[in-house]
N, CA, C and O of each residue as an XYZ file, in Angstrom:
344
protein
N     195.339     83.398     76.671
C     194.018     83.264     76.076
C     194.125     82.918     74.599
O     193.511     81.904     74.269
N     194.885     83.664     73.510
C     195.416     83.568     72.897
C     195.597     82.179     71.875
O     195.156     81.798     70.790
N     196.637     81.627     73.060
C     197.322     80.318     73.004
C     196.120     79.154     72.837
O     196.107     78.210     72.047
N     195.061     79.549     73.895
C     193.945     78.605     74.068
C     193.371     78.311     72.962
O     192.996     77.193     72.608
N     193.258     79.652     72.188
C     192.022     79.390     71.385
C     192.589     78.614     70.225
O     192.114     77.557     69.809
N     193.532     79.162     69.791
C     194.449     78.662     68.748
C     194.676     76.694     69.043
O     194.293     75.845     68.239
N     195.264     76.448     70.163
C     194.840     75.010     70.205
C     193.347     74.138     70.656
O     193.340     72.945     70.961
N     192.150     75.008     70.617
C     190.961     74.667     70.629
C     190.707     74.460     69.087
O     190.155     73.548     68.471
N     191.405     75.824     68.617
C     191.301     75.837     66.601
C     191.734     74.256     66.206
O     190.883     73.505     65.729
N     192.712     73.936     66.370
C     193.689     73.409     66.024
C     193.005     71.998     65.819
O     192.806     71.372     64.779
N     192.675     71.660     67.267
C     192.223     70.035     68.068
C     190.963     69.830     66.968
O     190.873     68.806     66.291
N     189.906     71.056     66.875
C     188.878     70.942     65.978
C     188.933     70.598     64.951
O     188.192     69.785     64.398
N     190.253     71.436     64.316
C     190.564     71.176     62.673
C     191.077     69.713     62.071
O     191.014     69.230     60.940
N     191.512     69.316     63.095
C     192.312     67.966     63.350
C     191.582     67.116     63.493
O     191.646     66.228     62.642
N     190.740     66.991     64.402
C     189.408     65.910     64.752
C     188.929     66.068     63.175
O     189.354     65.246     62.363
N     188.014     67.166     62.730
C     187.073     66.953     61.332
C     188.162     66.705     60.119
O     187.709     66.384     59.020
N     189.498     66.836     60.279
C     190.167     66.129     58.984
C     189.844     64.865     59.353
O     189.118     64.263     58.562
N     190.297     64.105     60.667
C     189.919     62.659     60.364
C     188.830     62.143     59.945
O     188.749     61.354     59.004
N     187.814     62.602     60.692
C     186.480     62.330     60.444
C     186.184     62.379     58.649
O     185.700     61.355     58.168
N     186.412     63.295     57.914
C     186.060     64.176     56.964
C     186.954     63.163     55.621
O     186.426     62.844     54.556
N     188.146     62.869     55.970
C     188.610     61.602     55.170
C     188.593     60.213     55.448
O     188.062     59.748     56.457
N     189.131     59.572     54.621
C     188.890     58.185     54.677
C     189.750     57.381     55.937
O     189.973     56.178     55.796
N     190.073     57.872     56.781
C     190.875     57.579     58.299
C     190.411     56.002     58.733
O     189.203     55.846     58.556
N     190.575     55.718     58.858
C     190.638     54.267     59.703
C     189.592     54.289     60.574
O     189.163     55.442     60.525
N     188.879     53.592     61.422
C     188.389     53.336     62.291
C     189.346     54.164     63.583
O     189.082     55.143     64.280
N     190.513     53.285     63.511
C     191.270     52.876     64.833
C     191.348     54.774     65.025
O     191.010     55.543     65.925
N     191.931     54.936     63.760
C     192.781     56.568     64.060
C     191.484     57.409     64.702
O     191.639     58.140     65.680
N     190.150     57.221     64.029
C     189.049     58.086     64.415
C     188.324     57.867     66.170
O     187.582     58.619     66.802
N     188.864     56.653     66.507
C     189.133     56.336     67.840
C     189.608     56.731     68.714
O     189.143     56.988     69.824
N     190.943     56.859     68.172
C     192.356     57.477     69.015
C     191.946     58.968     69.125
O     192.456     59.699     69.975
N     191.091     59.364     68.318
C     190.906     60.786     68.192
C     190.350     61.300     69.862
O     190.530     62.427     70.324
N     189.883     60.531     70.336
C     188.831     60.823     71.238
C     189.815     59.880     72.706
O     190.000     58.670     72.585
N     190.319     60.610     73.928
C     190.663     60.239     75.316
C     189.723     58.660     75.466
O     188.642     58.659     74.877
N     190.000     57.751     75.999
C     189.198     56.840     76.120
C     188.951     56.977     77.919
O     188.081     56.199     78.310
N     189.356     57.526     78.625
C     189.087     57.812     80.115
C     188.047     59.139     79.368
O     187.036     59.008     78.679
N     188.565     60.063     79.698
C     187.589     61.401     80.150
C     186.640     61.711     78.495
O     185.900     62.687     78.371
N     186.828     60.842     77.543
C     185.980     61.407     76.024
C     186.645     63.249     75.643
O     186.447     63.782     74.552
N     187.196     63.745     76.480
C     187.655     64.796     75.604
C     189.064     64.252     74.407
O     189.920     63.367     74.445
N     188.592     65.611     73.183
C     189.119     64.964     72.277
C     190.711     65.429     72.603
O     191.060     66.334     73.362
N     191.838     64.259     71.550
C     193.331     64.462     72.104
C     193.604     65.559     71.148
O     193.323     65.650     69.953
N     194.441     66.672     72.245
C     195.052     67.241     72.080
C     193.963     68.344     72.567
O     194.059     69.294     71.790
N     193.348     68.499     73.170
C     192.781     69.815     73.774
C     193.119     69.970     74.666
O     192.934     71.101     75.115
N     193.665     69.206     75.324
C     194.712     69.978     76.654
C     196.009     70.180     76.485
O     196.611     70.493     77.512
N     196.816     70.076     75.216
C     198.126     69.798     75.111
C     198.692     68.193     74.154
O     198.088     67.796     73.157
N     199.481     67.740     74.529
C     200.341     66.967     73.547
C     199.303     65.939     74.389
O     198.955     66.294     75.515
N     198.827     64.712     73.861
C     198.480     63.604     74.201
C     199.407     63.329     75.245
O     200.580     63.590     74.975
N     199.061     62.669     76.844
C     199.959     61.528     77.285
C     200.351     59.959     76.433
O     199.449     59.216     76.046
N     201.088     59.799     76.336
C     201.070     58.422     75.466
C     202.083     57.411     76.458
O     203.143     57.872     76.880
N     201.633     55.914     76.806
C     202.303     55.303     77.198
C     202.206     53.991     76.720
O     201.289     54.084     75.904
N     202.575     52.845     76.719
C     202.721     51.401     76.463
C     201.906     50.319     77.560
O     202.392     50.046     78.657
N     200.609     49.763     77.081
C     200.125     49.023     78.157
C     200.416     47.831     77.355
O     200.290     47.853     76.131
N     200.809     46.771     78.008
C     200.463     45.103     77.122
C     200.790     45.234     75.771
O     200.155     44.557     74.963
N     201.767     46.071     75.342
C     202.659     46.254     74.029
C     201.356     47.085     73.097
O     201.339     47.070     71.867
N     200.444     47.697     73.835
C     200.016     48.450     72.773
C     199.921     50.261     73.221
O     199.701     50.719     74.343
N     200.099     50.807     72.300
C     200.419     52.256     72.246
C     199.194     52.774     73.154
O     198.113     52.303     72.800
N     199.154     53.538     74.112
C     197.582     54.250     74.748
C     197.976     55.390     74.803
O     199.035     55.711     75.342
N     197.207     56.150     74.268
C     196.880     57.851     74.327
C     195.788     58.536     75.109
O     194.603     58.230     74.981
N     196.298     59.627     76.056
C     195.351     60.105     76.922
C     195.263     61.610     76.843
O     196.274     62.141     76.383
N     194.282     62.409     77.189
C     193.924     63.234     77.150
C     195.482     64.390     77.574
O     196.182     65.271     77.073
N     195.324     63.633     78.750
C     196.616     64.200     79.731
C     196.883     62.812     80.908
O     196.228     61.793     81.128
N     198.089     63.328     81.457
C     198.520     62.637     82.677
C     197.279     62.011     83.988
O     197.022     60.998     84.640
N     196.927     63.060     83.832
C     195.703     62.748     85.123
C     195.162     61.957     84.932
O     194.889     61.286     85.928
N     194.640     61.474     83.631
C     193.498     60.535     83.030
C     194.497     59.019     83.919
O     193.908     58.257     84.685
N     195.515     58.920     83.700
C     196.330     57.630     83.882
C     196.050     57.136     85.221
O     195.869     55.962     85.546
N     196.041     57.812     85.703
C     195.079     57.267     87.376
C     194.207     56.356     87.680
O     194.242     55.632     88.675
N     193.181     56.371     86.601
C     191.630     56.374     86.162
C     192.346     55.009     85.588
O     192.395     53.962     86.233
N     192.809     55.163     84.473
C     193.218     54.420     83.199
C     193.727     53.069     84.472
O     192.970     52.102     84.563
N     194.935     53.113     85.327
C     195.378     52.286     86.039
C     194.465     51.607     87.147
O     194.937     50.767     87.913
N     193.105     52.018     87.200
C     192.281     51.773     88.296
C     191.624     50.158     87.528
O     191.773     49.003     87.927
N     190.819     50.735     86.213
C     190.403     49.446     85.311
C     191.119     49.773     84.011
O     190.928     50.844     83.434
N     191.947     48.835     83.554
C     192.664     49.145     82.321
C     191.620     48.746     81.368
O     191.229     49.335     80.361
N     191.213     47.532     81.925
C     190.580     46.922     80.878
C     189.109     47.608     80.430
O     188.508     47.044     79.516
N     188.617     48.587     80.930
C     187.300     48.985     80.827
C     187.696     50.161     79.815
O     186.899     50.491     78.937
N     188.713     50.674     79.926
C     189.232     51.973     78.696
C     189.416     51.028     77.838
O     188.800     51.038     76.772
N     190.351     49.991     78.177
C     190.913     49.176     76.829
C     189.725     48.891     76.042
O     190.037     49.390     74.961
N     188.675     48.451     75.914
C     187.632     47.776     75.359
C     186.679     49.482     74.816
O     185.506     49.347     74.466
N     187.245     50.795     74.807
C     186.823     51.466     74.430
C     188.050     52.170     73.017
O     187.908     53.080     72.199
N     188.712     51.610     73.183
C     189.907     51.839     71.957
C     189.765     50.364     71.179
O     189.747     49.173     71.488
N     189.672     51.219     69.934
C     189.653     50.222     68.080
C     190.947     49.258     68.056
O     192.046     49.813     68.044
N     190.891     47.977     68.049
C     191.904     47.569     68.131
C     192.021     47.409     66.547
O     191.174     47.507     65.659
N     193.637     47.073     66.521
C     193.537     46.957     64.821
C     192.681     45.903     64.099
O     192.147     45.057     64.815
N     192.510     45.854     62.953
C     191.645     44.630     62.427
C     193.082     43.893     61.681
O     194.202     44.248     61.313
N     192.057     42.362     61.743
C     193.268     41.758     61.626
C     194.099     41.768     59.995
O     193.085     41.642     59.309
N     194.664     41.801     59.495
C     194.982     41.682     57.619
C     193.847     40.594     56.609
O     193.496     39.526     57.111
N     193.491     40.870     55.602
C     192.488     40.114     55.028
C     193.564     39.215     54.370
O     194.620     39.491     53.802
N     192.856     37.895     54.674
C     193.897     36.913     53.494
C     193.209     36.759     52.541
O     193.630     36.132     51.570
């Protein structure tokens, strides 16, 4: 129980630093599962894997199911980078 609350603390404190500073778009994105909208790291360590050479972060494992059903419908819910200003 303990354990829970402490990484419920944690995920919270973590989400409103990004939010709360000047964070990127992308990072304030990543903040948030793009399958299930819970935020990363409330269940544990992010799943993280490599789709089409770009980094994807998931809530957890399970989400990847989902994620592999339409990639492209999560994909289009993650910040892609912007491009460099010339």
């Amino acid at each position: 129980m303990k354990t829970t609350a402490i990484l419920t603390l944690a995920a919270g404190l973590f989400a409103g630093v990004l939010l709360s500073t000047g964070c990127s778009k992308e990072a304030k994105a990543e903040a948030v599962c793009p399958v299930s909208g819970e935020k990363l790291g409330s269940m544990g360590e992010p799943f993280v894997f490599e789709y089409k050479g770009q980094k994807i972060k998931l809530c957890c494992d399970g989400c990847k199911k989902d994620f592999d059903k339409d990639p492209e419908k999560y994909l289009s819910k993650i910040a892609k980078p912007a491009a460099p200003a010339k």
